[in-house]
N, C-alpha and C positions, 0 to 999 in steps of 0.2 A: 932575353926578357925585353918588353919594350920597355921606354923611357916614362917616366911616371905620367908626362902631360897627356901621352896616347893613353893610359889606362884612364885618366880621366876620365878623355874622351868617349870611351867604349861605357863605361859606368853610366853616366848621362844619356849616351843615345839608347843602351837600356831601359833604362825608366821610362825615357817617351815611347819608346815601340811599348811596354808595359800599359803607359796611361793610355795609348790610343787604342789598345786593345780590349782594356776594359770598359773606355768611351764606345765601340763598337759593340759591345758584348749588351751594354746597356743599351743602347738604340735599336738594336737587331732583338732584344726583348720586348719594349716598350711597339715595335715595328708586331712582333707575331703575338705579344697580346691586343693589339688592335685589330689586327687582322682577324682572330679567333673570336672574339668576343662580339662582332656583329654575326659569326656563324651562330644558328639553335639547328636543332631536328623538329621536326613535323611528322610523327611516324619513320616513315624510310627515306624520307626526303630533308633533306639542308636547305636551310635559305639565310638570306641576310634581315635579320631584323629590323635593318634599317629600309627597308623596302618592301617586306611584306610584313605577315600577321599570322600567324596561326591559333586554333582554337577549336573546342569541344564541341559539341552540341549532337544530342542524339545519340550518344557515345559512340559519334562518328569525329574526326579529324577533317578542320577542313585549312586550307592554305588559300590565303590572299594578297593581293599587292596590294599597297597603298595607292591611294588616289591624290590626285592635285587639281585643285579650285583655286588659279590662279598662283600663288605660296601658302595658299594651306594646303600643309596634308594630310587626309581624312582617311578614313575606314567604309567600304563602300556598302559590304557588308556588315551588322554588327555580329559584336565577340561576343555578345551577353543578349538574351532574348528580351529581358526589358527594354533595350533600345531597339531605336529601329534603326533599318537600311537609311544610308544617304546619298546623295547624288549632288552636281554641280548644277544649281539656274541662275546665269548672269553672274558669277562672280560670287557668290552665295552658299555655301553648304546647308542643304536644306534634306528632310526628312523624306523619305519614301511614305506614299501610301500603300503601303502593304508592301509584299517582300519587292517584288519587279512593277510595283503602282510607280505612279509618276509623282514627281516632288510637288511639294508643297508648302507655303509659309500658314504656321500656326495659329499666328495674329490674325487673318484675314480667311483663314480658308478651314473646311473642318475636312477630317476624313472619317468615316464612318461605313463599315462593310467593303471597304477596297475602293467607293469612290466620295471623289474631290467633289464639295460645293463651298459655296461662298458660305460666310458666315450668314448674309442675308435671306441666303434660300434656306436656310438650315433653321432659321428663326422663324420664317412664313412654310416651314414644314412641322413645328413646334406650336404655330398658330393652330394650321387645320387639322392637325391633332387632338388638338385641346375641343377645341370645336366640334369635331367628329364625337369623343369622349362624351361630350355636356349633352350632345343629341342622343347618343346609347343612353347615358343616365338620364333623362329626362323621358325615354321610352323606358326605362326599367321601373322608374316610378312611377308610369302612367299604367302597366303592365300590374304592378304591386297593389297599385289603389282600385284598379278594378278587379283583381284577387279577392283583396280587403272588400271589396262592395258583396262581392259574389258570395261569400263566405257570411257575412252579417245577411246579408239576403237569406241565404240557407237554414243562418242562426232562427232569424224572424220567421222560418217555414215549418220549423221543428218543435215535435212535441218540447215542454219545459216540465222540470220538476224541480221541489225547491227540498234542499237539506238542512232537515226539522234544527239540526245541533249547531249550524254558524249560520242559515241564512241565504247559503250562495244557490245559486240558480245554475243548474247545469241543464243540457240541452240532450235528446236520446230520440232513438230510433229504432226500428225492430228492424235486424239485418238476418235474415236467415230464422233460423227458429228460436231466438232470441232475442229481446228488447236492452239494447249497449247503450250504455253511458258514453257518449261523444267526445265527452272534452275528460283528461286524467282528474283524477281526486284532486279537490285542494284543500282537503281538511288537514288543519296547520295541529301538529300533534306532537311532542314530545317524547321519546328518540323517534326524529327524521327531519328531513330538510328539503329544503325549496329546490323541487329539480330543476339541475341547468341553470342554476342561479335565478332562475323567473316563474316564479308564481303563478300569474295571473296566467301565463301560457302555457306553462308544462307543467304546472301545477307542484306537489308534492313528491319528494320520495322517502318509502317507507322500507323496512326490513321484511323481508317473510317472516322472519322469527327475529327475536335479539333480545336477550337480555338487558333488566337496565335496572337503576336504582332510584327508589322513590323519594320524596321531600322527605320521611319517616326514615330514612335510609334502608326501606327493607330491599329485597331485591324480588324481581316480577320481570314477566316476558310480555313483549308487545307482540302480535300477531296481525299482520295483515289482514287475513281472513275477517277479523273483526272490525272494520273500517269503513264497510260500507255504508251507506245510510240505509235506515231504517227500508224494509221493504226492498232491499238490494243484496249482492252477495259478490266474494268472488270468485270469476268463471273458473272451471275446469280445463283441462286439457282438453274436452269433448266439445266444451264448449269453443275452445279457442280451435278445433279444427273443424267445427260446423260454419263456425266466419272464416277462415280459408275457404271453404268450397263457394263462396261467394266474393271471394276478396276483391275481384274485378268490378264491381258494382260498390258494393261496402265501403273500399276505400275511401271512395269519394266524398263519404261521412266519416269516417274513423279517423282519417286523419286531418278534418277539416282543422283543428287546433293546432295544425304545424305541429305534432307532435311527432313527425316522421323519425327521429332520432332517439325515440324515447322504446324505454323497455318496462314489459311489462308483466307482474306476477302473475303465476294460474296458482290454483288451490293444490293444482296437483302435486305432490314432492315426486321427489327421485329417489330410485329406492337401494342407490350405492351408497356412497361413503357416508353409512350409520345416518342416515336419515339429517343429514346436515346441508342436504341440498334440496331446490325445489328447482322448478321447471318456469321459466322466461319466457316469453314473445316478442318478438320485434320486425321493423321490414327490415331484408336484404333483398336487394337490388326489384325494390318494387313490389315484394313475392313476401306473406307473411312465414313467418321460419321462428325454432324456437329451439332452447337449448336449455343447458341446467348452469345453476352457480349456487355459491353460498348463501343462506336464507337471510346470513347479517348482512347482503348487499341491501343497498338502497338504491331504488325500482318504483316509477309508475303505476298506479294502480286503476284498470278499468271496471267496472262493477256492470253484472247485469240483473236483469230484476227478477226476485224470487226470493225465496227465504234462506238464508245463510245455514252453508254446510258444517257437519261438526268433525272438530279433526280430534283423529283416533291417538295422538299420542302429545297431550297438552302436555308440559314441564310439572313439576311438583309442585311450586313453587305456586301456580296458578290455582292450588285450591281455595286460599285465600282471596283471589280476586276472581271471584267467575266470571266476571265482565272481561276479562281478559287484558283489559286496561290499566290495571293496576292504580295509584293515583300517578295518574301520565299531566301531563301541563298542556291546558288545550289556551289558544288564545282565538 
């Protein structure tokens, strides 16, 4: 056996081969987690993180190195599409115009469609802009007001009739084998409303039919049909494709009131779903055309002259009001 002072000996130089091993153990960890930890994947490819950049777009993969502007390090491409590309000018990280556009400072420069101008050109482009604008509207209006002359012209050329029940003066013409009321009804009547929110221009819209309830609270049906002024009626389907076969001419009266958006009743109904529907007019694409809807729509009303048709299946209701009007609130 050895002497006690050598087992000492051996005791102790164990430990330290012990601690230097476990000091190694620890270094050589701290050593390959550094080393690991700047590796990522890119798809099928490694890089160091600390030198490139990887990223999505397009659900494509794309891999990039960093850049250097002096000791900044930048991203030459961006990782996110809200930013843009950047590049080095002088010592500066500055923005791309556009993906592979040339840089540029934001304070002083704009980019707009891929190219670079000054702020200055870009405000005396801003000028004759506005300028160009003020001359198209200042021709739209000079365009609108001889319209406006052209149409009061027309007004002051055409027959006038006055409606004996409010007063108002509408203006008519014979288009075809019929004498048309020019401008829509504006007889203000109670159920219906101001078509298109304007009166004086699009006049009135009324129901083909609709029930309604009187100040007595009985109940009564309003009818278009009844509406027109005295000595007027309204047209048929026959009659509304006798003004088609002239629409090329006609128009240029028909719809001198800007009423080109506006739809309008014929007497005639439609004779599907239970008598619940009537038959329309209006322009499409310049071309008079007509179709059906509900008679409780509310609809412009054009009148032509002659004496009012009588429709074969009034409501019950209307025995007590032959006039058809029930007491309706005229103003």
């Amino acid at each position: 056996m050895f002497p006690r002072i050598w087992q000492g000996k051996f005791k102790k130089r164990e430990m330290e081969i012990r601690k230097m091993k476990k000091i190694i153990f620890i270094l050589l960890a701290i050593l390959s987690t550094t080393i690991f930890a700047a590796q990522r994947v890119c798809g099928d490819r490694v890089y160091d993180d600390t030198e490139q950049y990887c990223f999505v777009r397009d659900y494509k993969l794309y891999l990039y190195s960093y850049e250097y502007c002096g000791k900044i390090k930048y991203k030459p491409v961006a990782d996110d599409i809200s930013n843009p590309n950047l590049t080095c000018i002088k010592g500066k990280v500055l923005p791309r115009c556009g993906d592979d556009g040339p840089g540029y400072n934001p304070k002083t420069h704009d980019c707009t469609g891929g190219i670079v101008r000054t702020n200055e050109e870009v405000e005396k482009m801003r000028q004759e802009e506005k300028k160009m604008w003020q001359e198209e509207e200042k021709m739209r209006q000079e365009e609108e007001r001889k319209k406006q002359d052209s149409i009061q012209n027309l007004k002051n050329s055409l027959e006038k009739f006055t409606d004996s029940r409010d007063g108002k003066i509408y203006s008519s013409k014979k288009l075809g084998e019929n004498t048309w009321m020019l401008e829509n009804l504006n007889y203000e009547v109670r159920p219906g409303k101001c078509y298109n929110n304007d009166c004086e221009k699009y006049g009135w819209g009324y129901p083909w039919e609709n029930r309604f309830q009187d100040e007595n609270m009985k109940y009564s049906y309003i009818y278009a049909n009844d509406l027109c002024p005295n000595g007027w009626r309204l047209p048929n389907n026959a009659d509304w494709e006798n003004l088609k076969a002239v629409w090329t001419e006609a128009k240029n009266y028909f719809l001198f009131d800007e009423s080109r958006n506006s739809y309008w009743w014929s007497f005639t109904e439609y004779e599907e779903y239970n008598g619940s529907y009537a038959y329309s007019w209006y322009v499409s694409s310049d071309l008079l055309v007509n179709k059906h809807n509900p008679k409780n729509t509310d609809f412009a009303i054009r009148c032509v002259k002659g004496q009012k048709q009588e429709l074969k299946n009034k409501k019950e209701d209307e025995k007590e009001n032959k006039s058809g009007l029930g007491k309706l609130k005229f103003w």
